[in-house]
C-alpha positions in Angstrom: 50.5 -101.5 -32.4 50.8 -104.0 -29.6 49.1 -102.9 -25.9 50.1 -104.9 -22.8 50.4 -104.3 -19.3 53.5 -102.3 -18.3 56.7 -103.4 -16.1 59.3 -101.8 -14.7 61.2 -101.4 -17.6 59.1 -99.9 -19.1 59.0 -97.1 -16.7 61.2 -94.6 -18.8 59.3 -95.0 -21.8 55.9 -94.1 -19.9 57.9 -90.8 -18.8 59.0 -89.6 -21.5 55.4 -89.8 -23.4 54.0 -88.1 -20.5 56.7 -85.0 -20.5 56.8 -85.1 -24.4 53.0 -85.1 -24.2 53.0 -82.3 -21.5 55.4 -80.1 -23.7 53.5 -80.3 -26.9 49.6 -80.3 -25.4 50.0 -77.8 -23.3 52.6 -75.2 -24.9 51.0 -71.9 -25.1 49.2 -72.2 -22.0 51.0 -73.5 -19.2 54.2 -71.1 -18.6 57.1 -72.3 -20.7 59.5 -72.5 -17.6 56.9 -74.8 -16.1 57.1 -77.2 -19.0 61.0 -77.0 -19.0 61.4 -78.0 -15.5 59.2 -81.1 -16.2 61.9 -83.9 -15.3 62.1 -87.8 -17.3 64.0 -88.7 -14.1 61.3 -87.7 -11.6 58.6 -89.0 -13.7 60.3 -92.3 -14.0 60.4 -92.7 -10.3 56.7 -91.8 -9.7 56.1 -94.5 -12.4 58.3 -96.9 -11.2 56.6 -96.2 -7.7 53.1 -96.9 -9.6 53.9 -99.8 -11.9 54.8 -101.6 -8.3 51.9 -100.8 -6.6 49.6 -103.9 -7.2 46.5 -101.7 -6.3 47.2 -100.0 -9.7 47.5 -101.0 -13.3 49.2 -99.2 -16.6 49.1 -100.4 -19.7 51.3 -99.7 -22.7 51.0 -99.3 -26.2 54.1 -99.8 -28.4 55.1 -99.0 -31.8 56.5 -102.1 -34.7 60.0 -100.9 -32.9 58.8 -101.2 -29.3 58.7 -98.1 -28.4 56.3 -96.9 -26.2 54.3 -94.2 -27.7 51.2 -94.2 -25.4 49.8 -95.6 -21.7 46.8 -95.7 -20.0 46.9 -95.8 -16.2 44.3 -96.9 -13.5 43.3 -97.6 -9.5 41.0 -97.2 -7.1 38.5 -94.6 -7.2 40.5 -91.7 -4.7 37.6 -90.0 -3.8 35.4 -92.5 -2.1 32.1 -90.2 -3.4 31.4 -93.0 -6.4 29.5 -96.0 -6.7 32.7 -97.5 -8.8 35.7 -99.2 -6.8 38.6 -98.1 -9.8 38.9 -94.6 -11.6 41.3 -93.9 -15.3 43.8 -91.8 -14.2 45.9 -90.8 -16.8 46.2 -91.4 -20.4 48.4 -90.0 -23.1 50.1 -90.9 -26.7 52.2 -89.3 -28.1 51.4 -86.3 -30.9 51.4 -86.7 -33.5 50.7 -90.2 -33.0 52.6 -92.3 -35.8 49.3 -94.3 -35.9 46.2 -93.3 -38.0 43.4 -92.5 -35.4 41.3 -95.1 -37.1 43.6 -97.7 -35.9 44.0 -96.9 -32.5 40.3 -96.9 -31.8 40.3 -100.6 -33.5 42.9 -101.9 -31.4 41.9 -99.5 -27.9 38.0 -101.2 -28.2 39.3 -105.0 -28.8 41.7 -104.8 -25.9 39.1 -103.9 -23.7 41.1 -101.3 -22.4 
């Protein structure tokens, strides 16, 4: 697995982990119309919006085959009540994750993500 920081082509990659992920995780308890009207397209233009924005930072993690089958996304802290200047906001991979879990914490702890 290979992590680096994301660009804009990467953008439609990081959406559809986050609908696929959306669909899978939360299936059962989030109303299935809701999960159907989840849009790649839309999501590909908030992260295009986001992986411009040089307040915030995603990173990627790819597959042997380059394909992006998790990301990690980050900024400053929104709230202003924290000590901390920068907050995680999001971070998915996909399920099930082609990747033994054993690995991914190996290569998530030496990347100092």
């Amino acid at each position: 697995m290979i992590i680096r920081k994301a660009t804009s082509g990467d953008t439609p990659g990081i959406a559809k982990v986050q609908v696929n992920s959306w669909r899978s995780t939360y299936k059962g308890m989030i109303p299935n119309d809701f999960l159907d009207s989840l849009s790649y397209d839309k999501q590909e233009a908030k992260w295009n919006a986001f992986v411009k924005n040089r307040k915030m930072i995603t990173f990627i993690a790819e597959d042997p085959l380059q394909q992006i089958i998790g990301f990690a996304a980050g900024g400053p802290e929104r709230t202003g009540k924290y000590s901390y200047e920068n907050e995680l906001y999001a971070m998915y991979m996909l399920y099930p994750c082609p990747i033994s879990s054993l690995y991914q914490y190996n290569v998530l702890t030496e990347t100092n993500i």
